[in-house]
C-alpha positions as CSV (number, residue, x, y, z in Angstrom):
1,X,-32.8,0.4,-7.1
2,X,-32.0,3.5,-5.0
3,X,-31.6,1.5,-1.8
4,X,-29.0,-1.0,-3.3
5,X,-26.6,2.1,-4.3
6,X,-27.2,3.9,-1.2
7,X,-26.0,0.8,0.3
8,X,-23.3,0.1,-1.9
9,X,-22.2,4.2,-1.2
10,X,-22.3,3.7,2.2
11,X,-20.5,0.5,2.5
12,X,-17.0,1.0,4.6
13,X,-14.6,-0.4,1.9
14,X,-16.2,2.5,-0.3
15,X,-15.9,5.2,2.0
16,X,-12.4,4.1,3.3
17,X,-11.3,4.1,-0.4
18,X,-12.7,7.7,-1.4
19,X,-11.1,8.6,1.8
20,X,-7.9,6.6,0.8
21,X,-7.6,8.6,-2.9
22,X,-8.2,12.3,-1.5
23,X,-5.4,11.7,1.4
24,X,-3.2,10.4,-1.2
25,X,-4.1,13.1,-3.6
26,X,-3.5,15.6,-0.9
27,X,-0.1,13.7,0.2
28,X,1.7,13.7,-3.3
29,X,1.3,17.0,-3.1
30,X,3.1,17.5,-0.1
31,X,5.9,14.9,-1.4
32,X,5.8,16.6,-4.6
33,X,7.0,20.0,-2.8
34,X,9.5,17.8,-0.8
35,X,11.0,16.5,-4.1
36,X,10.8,19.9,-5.9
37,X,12.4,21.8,-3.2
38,X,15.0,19.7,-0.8
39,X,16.0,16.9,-3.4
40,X,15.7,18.3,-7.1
41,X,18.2,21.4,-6.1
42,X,20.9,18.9,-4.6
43,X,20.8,16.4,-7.4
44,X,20.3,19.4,-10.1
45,X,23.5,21.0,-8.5
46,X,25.3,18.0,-8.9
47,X,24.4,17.4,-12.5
48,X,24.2,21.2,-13.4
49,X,20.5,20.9,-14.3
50,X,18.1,23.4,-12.9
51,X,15.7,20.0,-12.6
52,X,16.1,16.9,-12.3
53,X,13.6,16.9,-15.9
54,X,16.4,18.6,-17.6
55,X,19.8,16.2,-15.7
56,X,21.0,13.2,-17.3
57,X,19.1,14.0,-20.5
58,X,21.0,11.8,-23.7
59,X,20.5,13.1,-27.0
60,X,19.0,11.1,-29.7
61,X,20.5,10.7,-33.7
62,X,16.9,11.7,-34.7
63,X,17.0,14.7,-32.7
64,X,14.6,13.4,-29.4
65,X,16.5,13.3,-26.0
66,X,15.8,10.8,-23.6
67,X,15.7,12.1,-19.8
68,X,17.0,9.9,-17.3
69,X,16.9,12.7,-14.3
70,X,12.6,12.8,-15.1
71,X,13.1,9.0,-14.7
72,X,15.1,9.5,-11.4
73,X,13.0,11.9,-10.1
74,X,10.3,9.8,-10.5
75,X,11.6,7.2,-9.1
76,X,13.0,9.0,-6.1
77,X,9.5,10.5,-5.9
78,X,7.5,6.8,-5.5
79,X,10.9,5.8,-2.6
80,X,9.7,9.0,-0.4
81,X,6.1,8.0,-0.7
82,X,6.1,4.7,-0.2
83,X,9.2,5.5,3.0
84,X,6.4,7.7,4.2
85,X,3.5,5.6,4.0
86,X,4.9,2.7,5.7
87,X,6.6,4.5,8.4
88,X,3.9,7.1,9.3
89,X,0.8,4.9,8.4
90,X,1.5,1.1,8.2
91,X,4.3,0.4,11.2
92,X,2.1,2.2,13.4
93,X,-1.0,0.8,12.5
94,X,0.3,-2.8,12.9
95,X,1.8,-1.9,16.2
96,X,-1.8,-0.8,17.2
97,X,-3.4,-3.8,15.8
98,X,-3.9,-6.1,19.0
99,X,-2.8,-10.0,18.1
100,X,-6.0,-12.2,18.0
101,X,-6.1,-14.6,20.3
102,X,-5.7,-18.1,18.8
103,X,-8.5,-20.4,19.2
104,X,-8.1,-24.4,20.4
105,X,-9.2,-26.1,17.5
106,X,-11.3,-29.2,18.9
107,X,-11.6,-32.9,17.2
108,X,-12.0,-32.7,14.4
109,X,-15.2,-34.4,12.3
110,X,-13.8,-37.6,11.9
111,X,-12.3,-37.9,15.7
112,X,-16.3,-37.3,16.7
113,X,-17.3,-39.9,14.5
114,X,-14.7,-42.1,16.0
115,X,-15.9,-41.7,19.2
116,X,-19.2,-42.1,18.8
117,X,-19.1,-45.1,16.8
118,X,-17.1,-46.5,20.0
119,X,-19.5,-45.1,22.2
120,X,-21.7,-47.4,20.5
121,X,-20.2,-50.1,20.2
122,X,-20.2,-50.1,23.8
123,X,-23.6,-49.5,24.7
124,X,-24.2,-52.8,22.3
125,X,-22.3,-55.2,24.2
């Protein structure tokens, strides 16, 4: 029982994916600042918000609000990390990748058959 999860633990997809989460724990963080203190001051300063939670925000007849800057910011938030990602982690990586070679594909099952059978036919004659 033990020996089944120890191999499941140590499998590579497993490892790469708990690997994967505290990078991109670690990385929204750092995007997060980025947002907070390059973006949200340029965007608040245009909207005369001191956040981009508190710009754009429409007022509701029951007395709710809704806030299209939160919306924005997340939105801008998800463009910068999925810029980043790409850029710093995928383009590279698929620049690294070497192209496989492609393999000759031979006869195919019925072409052997095909030959044999004429092979055959003649041997018989």
């Amino acid at each position: 029982m033990f020996k089944g999860f120890k191999e499941f633990l140590l499998r590579g997809n497993v490892v790469d994916l708990a690997v994967a989460v505290v990078i991109g724990a670690a990385f929204n963080a750092v995007v997060q600042k980025v947002v907070d203190s390059l973006i949200t001051p340029v965007i608040g300063m245009v909207f005369q918000a001191d956040s981009l939670d508190t710009a754009l925000m429409i007022a509701l007849p029951g007395g709710g609000a809704i806030g299209l800057g939160a919306v924005i910011g997340a939105l801008l938030n998800f463009v910068i990390v999925a810029a980043v990602v790409y850029f710093a982690f995928v383009l590279p990586m698929n620049k690294l990748r070497k192209p496989e070679p492609e393999v000759e594909a031979g006869p195919s099952q019925e072409e052997l058959l095909a030959e044999i059978r004429d092979l055959l036919r003649t041997q018989q004659r």
